[in-house]
C-alpha positions as CSV (number, residue, x, y, z in Angstrom):
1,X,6.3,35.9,-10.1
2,X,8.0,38.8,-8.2
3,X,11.3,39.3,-8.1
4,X,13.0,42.2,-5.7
5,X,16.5,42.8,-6.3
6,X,19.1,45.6,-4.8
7,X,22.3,45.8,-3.3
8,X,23.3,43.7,-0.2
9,X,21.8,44.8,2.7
10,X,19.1,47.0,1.1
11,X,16.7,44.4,2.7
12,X,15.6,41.4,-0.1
13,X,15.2,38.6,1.9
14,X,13.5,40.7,4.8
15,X,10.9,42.5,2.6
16,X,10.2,39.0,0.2
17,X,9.2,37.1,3.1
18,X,7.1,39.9,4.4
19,X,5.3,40.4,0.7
20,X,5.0,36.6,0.5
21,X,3.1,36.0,3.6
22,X,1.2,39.4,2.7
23,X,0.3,38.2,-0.9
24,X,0.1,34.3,0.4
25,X,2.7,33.5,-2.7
26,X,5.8,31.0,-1.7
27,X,9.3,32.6,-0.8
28,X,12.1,31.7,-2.4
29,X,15.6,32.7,-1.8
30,X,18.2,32.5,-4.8
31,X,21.3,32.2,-2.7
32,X,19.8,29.7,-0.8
33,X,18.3,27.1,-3.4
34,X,21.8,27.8,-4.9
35,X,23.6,26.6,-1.9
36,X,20.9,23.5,-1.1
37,X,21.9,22.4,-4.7
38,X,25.3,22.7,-4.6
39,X,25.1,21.2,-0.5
40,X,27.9,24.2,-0.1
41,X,27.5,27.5,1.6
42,X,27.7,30.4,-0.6
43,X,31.1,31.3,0.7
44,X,32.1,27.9,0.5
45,X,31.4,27.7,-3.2
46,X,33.0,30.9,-4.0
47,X,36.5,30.0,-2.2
48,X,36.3,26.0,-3.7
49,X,34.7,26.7,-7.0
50,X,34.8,30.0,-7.5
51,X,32.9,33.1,-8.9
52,X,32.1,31.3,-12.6
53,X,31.1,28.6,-11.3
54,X,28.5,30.2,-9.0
55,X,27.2,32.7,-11.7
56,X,26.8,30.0,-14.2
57,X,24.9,28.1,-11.4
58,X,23.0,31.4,-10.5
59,X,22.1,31.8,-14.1
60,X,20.9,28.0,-14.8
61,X,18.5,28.4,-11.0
62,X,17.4,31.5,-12.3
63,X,15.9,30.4,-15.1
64,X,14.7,26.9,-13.8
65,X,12.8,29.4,-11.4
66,X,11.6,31.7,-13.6
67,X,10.2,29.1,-16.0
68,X,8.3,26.8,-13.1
69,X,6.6,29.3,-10.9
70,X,4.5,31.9,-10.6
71,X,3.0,32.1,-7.3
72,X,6.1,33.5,-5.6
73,X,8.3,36.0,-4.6
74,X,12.1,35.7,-5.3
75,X,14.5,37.3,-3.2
76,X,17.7,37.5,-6.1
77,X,21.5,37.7,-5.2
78,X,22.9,41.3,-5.2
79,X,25.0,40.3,-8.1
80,X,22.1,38.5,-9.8
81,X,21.1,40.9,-12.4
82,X,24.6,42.3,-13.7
83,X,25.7,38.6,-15.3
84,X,24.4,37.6,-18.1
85,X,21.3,38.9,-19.5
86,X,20.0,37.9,-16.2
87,X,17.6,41.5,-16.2
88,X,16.3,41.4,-19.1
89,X,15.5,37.4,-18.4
90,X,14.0,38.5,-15.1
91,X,12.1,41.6,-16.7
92,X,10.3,39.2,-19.3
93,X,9.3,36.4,-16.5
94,X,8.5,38.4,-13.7
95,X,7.8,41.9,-11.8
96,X,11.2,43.0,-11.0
97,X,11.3,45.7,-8.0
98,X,14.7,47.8,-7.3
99,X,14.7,48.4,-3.5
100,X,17.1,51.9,-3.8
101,X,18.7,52.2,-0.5
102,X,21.1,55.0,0.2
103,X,24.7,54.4,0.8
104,X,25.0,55.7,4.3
105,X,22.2,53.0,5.1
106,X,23.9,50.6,3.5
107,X,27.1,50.5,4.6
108,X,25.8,50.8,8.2
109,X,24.0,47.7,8.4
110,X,26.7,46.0,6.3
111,X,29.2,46.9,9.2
112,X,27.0,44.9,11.6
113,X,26.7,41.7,9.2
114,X,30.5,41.3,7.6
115,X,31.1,38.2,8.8
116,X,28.1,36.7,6.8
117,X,29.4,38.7,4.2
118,X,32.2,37.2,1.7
119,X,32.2,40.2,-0.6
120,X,33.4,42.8,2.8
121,X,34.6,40.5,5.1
122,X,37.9,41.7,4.9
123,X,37.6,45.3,4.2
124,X,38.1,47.8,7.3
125,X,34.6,49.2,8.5
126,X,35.6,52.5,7.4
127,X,36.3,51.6,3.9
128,X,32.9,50.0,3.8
129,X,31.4,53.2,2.2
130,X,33.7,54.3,-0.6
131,X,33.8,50.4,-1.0
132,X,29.7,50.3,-1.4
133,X,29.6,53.9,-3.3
134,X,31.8,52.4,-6.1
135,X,30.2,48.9,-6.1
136,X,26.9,50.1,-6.3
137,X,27.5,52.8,-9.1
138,X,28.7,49.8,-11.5
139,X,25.5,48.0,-10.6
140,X,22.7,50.6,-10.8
141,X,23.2,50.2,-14.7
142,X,22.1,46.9,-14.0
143,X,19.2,47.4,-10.6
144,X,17.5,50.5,-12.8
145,X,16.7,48.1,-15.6
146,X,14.4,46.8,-12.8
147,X,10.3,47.7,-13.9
148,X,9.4,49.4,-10.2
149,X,12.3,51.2,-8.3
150,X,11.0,51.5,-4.5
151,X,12.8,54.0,-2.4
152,X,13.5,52.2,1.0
153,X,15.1,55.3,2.8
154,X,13.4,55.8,6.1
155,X,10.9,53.9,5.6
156,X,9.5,50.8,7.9
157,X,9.8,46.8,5.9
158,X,6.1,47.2,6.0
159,X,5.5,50.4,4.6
160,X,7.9,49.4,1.9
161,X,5.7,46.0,1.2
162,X,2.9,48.1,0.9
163,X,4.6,50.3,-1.9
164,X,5.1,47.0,-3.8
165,X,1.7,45.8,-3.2
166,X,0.3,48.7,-4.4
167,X,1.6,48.9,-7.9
168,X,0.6,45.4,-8.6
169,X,-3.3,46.1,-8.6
């Protein structure tokens, strides 16, 4: 089992599928089997049941995951390892890979998806930045834990997949 984890927007769904089909393991998408299970979207279960609710669900997929799979590569929710002991769950079931991407990257491609984005959906796209900076300095305690840290900045999804590949011979 592989898990990538980072902030949103640094590019987990993207480069999971890509290192799936590369390493012909399944794809799986934490947010997503979240929101099939609850038949909600994830905004929709953060505004009618709330954050708790959806990190104790988050927690209790996690785990069901990590316990009955191996052949795959999990794409985890930017929040995912900073609940919990959710790292140091993933750490012991899995390769965990932090995809670093810089701020200024970030914020710029969060600008072009806010409206599939509850977190920054209402914050002006030129507070995105400080807004990111601060968010992601309270979660690197949580996305260094992570076994393999993979630089994304200017590099291409595939050149990035290869990185990954390459420390798992």
């Amino acid at each position: 089992m592989i898990s990538i984890l980072g902030y949103m927007g640094s590019g987990k769904t993207h480069i999971s599928k890509l290192l799936s089909d590369k390493l012909e393991f399944e794809f799986l998408d934490l947010d997503k089997i979240i929101a099939k299970k609850n038949k909600l979207t994830l905004p929709e279960i953060f505004e009618k049941k709330g954050e708790i609710f959806f990190r104790k669900q988050e927690r209790e997929v996690l785990e069901e995951i990590l316990a009955s799979k191996s052949d795959a590569v999990l794409s985890l929710g930017g929040g995912t390892p900073c609940y919990y002991n959710n790292m140091e769950v993933i750490n012991q079931n899995s390769l965990s890979f932090f995809l670093r991407t810089s701020v200024p990257v970030l914020a710029e491609r969060l600008i072009r998806q806010k409206q599939k984005r509850p977190l920054i959906a209402n914050i002006a796209d030129e507070d995105i930045p400080e807004f990111v900076a601060k968010h992601l300095f309270e979660r690197n305690a949580f996305y260094s834990k992570a076994q393999f840290i993979v630089d994304t900045t200017g590099k291409e999804p595939e050149a990035v997949v290869e990185e990954i590949t390459s420390k798992l011979l």
